[in-house]
C-alpha positions in Angstrom: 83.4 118.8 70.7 85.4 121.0 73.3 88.9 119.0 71.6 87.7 119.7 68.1 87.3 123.5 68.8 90.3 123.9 69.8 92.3 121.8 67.2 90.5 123.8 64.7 91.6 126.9 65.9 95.1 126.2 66.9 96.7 129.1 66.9 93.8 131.1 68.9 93.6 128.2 71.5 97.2 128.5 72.3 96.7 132.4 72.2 94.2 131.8 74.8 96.2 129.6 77.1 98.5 132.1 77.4 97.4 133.6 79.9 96.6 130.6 81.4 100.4 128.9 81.4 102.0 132.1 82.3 99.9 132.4 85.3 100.3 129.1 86.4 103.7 128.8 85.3 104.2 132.3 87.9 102.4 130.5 90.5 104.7 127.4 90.7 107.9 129.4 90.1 107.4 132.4 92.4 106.6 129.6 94.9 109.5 128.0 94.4 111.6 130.8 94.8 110.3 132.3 97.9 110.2 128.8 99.4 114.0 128.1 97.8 115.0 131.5 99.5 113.7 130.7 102.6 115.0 127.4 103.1 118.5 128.7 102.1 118.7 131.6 104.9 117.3 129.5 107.1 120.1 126.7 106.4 122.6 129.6 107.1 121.4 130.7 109.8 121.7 126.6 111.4 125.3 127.0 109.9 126.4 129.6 112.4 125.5 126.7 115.4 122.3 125.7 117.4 120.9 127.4 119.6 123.5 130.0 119.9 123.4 132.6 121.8 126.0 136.5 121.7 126.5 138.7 124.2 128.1 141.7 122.4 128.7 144.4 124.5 127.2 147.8 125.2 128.1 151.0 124.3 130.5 153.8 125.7 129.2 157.7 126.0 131.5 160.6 126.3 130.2 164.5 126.0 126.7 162.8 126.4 127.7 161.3 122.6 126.9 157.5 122.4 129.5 155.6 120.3 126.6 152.6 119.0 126.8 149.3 120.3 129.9 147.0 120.6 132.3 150.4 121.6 132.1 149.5 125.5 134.9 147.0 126.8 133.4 146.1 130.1 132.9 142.1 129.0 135.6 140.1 129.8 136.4 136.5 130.2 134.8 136.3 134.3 131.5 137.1 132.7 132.2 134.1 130.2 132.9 132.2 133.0 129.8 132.9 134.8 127.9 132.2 131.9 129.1 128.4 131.5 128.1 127.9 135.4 124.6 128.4 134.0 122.6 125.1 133.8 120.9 125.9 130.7 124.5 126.6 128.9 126.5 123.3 127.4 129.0 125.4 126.1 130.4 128.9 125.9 133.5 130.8 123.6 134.6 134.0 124.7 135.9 135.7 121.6 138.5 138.6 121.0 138.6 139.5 117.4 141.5 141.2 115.2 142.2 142.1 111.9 145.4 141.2 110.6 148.0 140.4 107.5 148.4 136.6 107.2 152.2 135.4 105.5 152.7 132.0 104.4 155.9 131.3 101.8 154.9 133.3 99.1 151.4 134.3 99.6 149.6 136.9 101.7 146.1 137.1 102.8 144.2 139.8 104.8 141.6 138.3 107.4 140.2 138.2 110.8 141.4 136.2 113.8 139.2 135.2 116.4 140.8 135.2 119.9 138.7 131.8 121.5 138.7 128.9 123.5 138.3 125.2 122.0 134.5 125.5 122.8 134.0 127.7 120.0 134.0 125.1 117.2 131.1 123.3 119.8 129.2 126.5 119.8 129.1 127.0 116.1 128.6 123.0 115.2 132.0 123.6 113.3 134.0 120.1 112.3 137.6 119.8 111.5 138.7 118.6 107.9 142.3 118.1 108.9 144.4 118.2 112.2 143.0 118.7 115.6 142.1 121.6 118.0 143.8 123.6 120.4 143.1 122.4 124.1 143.1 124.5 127.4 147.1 123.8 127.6 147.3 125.9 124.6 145.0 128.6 126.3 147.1 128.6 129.4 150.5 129.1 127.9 149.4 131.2 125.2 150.7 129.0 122.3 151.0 130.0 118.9 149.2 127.6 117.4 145.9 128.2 115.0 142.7 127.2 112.8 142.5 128.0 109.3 139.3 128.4 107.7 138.9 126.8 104.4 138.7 130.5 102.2 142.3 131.2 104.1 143.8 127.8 103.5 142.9 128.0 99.9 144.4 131.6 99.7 147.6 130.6 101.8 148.4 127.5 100.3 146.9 127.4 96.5 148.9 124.2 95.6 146.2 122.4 97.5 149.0 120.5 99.9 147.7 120.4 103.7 148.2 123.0 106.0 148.6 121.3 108.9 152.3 121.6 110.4 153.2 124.4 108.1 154.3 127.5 110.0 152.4 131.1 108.8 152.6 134.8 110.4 149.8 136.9 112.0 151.0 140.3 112.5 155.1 139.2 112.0 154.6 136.3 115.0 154.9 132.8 113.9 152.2 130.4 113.9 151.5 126.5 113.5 149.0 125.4 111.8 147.2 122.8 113.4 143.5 122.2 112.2 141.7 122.9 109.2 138.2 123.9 109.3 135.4 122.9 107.4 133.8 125.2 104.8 130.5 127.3 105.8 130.2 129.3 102.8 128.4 132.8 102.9 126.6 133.9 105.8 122.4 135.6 105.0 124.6 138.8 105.3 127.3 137.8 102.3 129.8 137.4 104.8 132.5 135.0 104.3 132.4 132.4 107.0 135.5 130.9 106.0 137.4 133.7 105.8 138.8 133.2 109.2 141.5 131.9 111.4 140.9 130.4 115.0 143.8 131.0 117.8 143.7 130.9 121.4 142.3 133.8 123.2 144.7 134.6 125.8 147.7 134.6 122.8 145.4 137.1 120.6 144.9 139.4 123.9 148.3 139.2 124.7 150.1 138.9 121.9 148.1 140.7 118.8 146.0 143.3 120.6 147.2 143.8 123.6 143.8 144.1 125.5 142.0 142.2 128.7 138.6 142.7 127.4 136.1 140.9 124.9 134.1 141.5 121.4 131.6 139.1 122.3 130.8 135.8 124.1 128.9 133.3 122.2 127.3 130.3 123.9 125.1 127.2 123.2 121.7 126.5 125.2 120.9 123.4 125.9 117.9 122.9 123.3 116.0 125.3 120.9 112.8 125.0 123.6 115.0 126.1 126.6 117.1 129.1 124.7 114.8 132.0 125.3 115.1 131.1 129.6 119.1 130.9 128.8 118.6 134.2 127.5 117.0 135.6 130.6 119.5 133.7 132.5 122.1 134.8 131.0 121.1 138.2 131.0 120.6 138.4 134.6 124.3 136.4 135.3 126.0 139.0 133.5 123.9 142.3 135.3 125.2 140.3 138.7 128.5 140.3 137.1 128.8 143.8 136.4 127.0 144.8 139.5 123.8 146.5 137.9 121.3 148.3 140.2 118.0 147.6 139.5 117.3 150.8 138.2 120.0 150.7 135.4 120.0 149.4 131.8 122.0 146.6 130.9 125.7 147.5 129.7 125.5 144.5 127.3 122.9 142.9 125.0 122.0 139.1 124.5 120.6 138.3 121.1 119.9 134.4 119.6 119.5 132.8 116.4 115.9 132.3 116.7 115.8 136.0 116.8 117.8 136.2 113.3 115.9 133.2 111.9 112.2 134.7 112.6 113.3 137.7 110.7 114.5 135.8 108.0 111.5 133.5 108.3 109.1 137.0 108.0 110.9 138.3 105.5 111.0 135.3 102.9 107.0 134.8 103.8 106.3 138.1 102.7 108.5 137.8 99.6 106.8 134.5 98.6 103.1 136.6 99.3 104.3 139.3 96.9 105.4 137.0 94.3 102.4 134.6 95.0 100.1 137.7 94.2 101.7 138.5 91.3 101.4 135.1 89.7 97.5 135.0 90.4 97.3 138.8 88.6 99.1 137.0 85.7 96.1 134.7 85.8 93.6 136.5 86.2 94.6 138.3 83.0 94.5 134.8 81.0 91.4 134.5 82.4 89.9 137.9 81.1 91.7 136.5 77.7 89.4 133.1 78.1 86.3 134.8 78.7 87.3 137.4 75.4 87.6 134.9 73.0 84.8 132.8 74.6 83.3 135.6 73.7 83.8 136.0 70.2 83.5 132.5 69.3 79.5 132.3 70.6 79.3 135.4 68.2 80.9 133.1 65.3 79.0 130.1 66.3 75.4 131.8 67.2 73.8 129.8 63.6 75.5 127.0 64.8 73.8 127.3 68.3 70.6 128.2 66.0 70.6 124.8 64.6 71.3 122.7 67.5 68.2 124.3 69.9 66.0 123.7 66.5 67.1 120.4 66.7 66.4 119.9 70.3 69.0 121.4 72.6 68.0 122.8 75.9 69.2 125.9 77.2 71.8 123.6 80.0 73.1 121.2 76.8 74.6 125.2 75.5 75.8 126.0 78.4 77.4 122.8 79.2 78.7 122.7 75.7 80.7 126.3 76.0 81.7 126.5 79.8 83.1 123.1 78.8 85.3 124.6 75.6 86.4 127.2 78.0 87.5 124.5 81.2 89.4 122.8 78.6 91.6 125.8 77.5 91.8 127.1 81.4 92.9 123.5 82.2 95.3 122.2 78.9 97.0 125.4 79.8 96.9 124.9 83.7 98.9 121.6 82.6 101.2 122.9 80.2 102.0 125.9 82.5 102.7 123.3 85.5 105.6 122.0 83.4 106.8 125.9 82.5 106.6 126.3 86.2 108.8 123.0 87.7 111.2 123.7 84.7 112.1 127.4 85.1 111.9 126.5 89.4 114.5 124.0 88.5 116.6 125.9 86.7 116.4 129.0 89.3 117.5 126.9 91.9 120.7 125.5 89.8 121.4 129.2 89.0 121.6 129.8 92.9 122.4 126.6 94.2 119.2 126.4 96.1 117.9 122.6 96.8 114.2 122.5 94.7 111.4 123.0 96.7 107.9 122.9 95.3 105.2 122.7 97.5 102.5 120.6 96.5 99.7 122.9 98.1 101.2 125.6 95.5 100.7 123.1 92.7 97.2 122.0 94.0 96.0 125.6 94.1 98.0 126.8 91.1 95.9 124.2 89.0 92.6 124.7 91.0 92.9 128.4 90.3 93.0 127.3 86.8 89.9 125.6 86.8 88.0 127.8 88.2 89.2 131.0 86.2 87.6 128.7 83.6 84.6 128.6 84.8 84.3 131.9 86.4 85.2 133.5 83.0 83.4 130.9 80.7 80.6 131.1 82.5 78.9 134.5 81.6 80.0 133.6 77.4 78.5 130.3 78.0 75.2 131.6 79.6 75.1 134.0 76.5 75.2 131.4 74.3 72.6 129.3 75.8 70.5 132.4 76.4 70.1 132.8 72.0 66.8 132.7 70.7 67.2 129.7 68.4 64.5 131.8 65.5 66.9 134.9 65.5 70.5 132.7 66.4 68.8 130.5 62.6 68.3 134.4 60.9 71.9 135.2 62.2 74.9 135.9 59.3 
């Protein structure tokens, strides 16, 4: 009987549902997005390496003005050095970074070199497409030898032919190219992680900045369990280092990527709440739309109702009979909006290139919540219905 309602009022039964599939439709695709969101940050961040850990150094005063973080040039390589004798540290890159004009043939690209040792590509979990890279040898006699990343290579050397052996200039000093780098993408902050080149550190000190001091030091704890004691470790190795009383601050400052990655982590859960609210407004709406036309039909149908308690129908058959006309529209349309919902996720995530993730706790609630709008907002038409005295529902026109 609930069926035949509904096919006899097409157009109003779809009307109804409305409400109904866009809510649920919201549910499943705000999910998806916050969850899609949050697994791509957090894929980013294990891009930059695991269980990485940057020292960046502090910052410099003059006339009592501080000049922000990163101006002080008190971390050098010893304090890298100390670092690595740390038994919670596998692996440690000092870095020294410049900006610089990159020539190759033809073709010019503007970029950033990173000053490092051959740890650095352990640090950030960073394979090598092509070629090899530079070893301690190179360190010691300053070679001019380099690592493209794959944004550079492309800009360099558009004909796609490899790199490797091909001779470029940073700064009007000529360099081999020796390794190509495998492509990161963007970085959570839109940065470019590609959009670099790899040399060794003492030949960018020497060579292209002329300097004895370091931009950061980035380093690799042993496991994710063990990095915030590394942390603390390190921390203490480099106050020792720089000779720190115990009464002053530190000159330096350690952060990790499980520092970055809670953030993120925070952040995308209170997105997906926001959206997740949202969606259950939109159904709470269709179900305010149910309970309307619920409604009106017990006012169209109260001689019908009339006729059936004359004939024998207790006061629960009524009820049952309307709060089931209005769990089938809450529930076609919790279908129908499940199917809006996984189709617009999927297309979302092909727009952005995130991998689909629906979780099925948000599809299980989404169509629960759908059900029991039905009932909540069936229920008081239903009882109203049942409620009719059948002498004055008979007299009814």
């Amino acid at each position: 009987m609930a069926f035949e309602s509904l096919v006899n009022n097409k157009v109003r039964a779809v009307l109804t549902m409305l409400g109904i599939i866009i809510g649920v439709a919201a549910v499943i695709t705000m999910t998806a997005i916050g969850q899609g969101a949050k697994k791509a940050v957090t894929d980013q961040i294990a891009s930059l390496g695991t269980n990485v850990l940057t020292v960046f150094p502090g910052s410099t005063f003059g006339g009592g003005v501080s000049f922000g973080a990163g101006t002080s040039n008190k971390l050098v390589e010893t304090d890298a050095d100390a670092i690595r004798r740390s038994s919670l540290i596998t692996a440690v890159a000092p870095i020294a970074t410049a900006s610089a004009q990159i020539v190759a043939g033809g073709q010019n690209w503007s970029t950033r070199v990173n000053g490092t040792n051959p740890d650095y590509v352990i640090v950030r979990n960073w394979k090598l497409t092509d070629g090899s890279n530079f070893t301690a040898n190179d360190l010691m006699h300053q070679s001019n030898v380099c690592l493209l990343g794959k944004t550079v290579a492309d800009n360099l050397f558009p004909d796609g032919r490899s790199p490797v052996g091909a001779t470029i200039r940073i700064k009007k000093l000529p360099f081999k190219v020796i390794g190509i780098m495998e492509g990161k993408g963007f970085n959570s902050f839109g940065i470019d992680q590609d959009d670099i080149i790899l040399a060794p550190l003492t030949t960018v000190q020497k060579k292209i900045l002329g300097i004895t001091w370091l931009n950061t030091i980035v380093a690799s704890a042993s496991s994710a369990e063990e990095t915030q004691a590394a942390i603390q470790e390190v921390g203490q190795t480099i106050r020792t280092q720089h000779k720190l009383l115990p009464s002053e601050a530190d000159d330096f400052n350690v952060r990790s990527q499980l520092d970055l990655a809670a953030a993120a982590d925070q952040n995308a859960n209170t997105l997906t709440s926001l959206l997740r609210n949202a969606a259950i407004i939109s159904l709470l709406v269709g179900g305010i739309g149910i309970m309307n036309i619920m409604l009106v039909t017990v006012t169209e149908r109260t001689r019908e109702i009339g006729i059936r308690k004359s004939l024998g129908a207790k006061r629960a058959d009524i009820l049952v009979q309307f709060l089931t006309e209005a769990m089938t529209l809450s529930l076609v349309g919790g279908i129908l909006g499940l199917g809006v919902g996984y189709v617009m996720s999927a297309i979302i995530s092909a727009s952005n290139g995130w991998t689909l993730t629906i979780s099925p706790l948000a599809t299980g609630l989404a169509f629960g919540a759908a059900a029991l709008v039905g009932v909540f907002f069936g229920y008081y038409p239903a009882q109203k219905a049942a409620k009719l005295n059948p002498v004055d529902a008979l007299r009814y026109e």
